[in-house]
C-alpha positions as CSV (number, residue, x, y, z in Angstrom):
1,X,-25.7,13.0,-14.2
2,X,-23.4,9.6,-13.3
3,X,-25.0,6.4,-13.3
4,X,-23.2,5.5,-10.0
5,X,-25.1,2.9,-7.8
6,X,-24.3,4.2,-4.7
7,X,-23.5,1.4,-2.2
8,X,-23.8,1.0,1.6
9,X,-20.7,-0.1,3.8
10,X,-22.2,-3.6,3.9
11,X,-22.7,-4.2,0.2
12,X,-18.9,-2.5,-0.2
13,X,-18.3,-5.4,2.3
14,X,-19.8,-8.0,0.6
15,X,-18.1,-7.6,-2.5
16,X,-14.8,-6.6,-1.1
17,X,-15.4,-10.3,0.7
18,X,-13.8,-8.3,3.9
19,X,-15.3,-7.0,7.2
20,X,-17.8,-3.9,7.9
21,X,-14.9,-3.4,9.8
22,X,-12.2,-3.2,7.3
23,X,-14.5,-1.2,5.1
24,X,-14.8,1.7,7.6
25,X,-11.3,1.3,8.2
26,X,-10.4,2.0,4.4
27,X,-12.8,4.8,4.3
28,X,-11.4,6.5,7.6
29,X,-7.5,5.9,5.8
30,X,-9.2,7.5,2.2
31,X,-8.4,4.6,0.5
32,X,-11.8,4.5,-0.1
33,X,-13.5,7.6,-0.9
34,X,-17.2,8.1,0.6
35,X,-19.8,10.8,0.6
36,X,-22.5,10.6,3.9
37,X,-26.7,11.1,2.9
38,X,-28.0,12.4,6.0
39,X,-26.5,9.7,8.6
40,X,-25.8,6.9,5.9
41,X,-22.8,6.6,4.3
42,X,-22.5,5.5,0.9
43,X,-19.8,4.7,-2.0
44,X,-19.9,5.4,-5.2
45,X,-19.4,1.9,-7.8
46,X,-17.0,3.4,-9.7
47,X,-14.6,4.6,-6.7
48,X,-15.0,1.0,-5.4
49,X,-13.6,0.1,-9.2
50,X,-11.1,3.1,-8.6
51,X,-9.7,1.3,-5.6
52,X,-9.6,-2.0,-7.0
53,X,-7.7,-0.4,-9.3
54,X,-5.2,1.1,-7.6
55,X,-4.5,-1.8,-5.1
56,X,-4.0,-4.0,-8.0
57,X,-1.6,-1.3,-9.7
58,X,0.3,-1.0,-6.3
59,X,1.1,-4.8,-5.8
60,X,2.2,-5.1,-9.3
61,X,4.7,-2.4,-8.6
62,X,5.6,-3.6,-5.4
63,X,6.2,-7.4,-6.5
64,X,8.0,-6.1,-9.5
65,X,10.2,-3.9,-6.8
66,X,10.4,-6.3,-4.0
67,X,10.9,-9.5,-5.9
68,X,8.6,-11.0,-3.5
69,X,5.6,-13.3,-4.3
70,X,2.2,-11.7,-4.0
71,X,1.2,-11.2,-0.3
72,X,4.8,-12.1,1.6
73,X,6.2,-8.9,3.9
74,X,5.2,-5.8,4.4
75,X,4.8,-4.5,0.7
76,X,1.1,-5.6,1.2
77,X,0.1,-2.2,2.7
78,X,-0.8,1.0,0.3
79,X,1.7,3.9,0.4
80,X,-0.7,5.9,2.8
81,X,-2.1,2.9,4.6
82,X,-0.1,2.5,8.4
83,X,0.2,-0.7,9.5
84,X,-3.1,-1.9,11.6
85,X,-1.8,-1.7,15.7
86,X,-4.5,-3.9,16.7
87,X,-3.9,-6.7,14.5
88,X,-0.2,-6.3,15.3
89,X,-0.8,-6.3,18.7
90,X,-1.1,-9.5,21.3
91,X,-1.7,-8.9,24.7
92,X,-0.3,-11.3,27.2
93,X,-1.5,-10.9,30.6
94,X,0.6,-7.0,31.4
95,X,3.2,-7.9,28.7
96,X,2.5,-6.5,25.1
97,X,3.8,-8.0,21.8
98,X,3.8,-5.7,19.0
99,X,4.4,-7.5,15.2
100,X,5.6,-11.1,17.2
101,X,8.6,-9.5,18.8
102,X,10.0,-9.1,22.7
103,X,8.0,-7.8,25.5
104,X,7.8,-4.0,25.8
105,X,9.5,-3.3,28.7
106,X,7.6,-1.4,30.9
């Protein structure tokens, strides 16, 4: 049998150095892969490493592609990852901005 430690989404959390939040957010996009224990959802170490992994491969590739510094544009996103709506989004009274640009008209 594996060795795995399995980890809780707050430990995944804490060593991501992200939100709860963002954690269930990776696991609901499969970036993360998970396995639920009764009501508890856990992650194996090693597909936490897996992850890392892959992220770290993908913004290689993409600066390498993009010519773009680490973290600039959109490249920042994994291939299966859509963009987040809600932190794209800025309600202004009944007017709503998506990604900084004009009102939608209604």
């Amino acid at each position: 049998m594996n060795d795995d430690q399995l980890l809780d989404v707050a430990a995944v959390s804490a060593l991501l150095r992200c939100s709860k939040a963002k954690v269930w957010q990776l696991i609901a996009h499969g970036e993360i892969e998970s396995l639920t224990i009764g009501r508890a959802r856990r992650v194996r170490e090693s597909e936490l490493h897996a992850y890392l992994a892959r992220r770290a491969a993908f913004e290689a590739q993409s600066r390498t592609n993009s010519g773009t510094p680490h973290g600039s544009g959109p490249q920042g996103t994994l291939p299966n990852e859509e963009a987040d709506p809600v932190s794209q989004t800025i309600g202004v009274g009944s007017e709503v901005r998506r990604g900084g640009g004009e009102p939608n008209q209604a």
